[in-house]
C-alpha positions in Angstrom: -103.0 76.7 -298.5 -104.1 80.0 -300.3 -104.8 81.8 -296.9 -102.0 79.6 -294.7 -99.3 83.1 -294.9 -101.9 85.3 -294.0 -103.4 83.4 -291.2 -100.2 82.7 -289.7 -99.0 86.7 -289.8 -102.1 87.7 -288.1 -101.3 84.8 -285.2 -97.7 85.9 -285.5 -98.7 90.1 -285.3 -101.2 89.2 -282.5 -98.8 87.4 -280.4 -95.8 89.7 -280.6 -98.5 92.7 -280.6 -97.3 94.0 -276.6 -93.8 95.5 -278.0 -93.9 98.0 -280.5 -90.4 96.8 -282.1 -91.0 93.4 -282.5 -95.0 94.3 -284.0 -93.4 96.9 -286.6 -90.4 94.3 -287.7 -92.9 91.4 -288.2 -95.2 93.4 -289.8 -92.5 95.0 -292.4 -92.0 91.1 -293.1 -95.5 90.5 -293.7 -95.7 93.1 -296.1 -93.2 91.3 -298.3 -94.7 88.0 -298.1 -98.2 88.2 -298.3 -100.1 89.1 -301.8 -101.8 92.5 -302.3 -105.2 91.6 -301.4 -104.0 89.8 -298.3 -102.2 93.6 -297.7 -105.5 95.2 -297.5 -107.5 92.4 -295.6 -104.5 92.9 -293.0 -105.0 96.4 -293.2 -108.4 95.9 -291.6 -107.4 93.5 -289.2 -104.9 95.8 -288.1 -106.7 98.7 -287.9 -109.1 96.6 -285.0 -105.9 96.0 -283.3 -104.8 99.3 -283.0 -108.1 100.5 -280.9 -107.1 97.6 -278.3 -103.3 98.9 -278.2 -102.9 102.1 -279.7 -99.0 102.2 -278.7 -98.7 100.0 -282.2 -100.1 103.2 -284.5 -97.1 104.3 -285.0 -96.0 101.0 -287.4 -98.7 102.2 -289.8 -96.0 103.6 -291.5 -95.4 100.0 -292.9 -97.9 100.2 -294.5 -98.0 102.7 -296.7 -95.4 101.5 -299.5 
């Protein structure tokens, strides 16, 4: 159950992840729900996803707190 939150916001990011305002609003959620080392392994994660659509850098901003 420990990783159920983050599994489902990286299904969740990758399925909203072809428009930018939906990926940035569900990603602002994340960062409230998910626990700080969950933060950085989605940092990662995202990071990945970003090379395949780089339209989505600009909700980096979300996070940086």
């Amino acid at each position: 159950m420990a990783r159920a939150m983050y599994d489902y916001t990286k299904a969740v990011l990758s399925k909203v992840s072809f428009d930018v305002n939906l990926f940035c609003k569900e990603l602002k959620k994340a960062m409230t729900r998910l626990l700080p080392y969950e933060i950085e392994e989605l940092k990662l994660w995202i990071d990945s996803l970003i090379k395949q659509n780089p339209q989505l850098n600009q909700c980096l901003v979300y996070l940086n707190p």
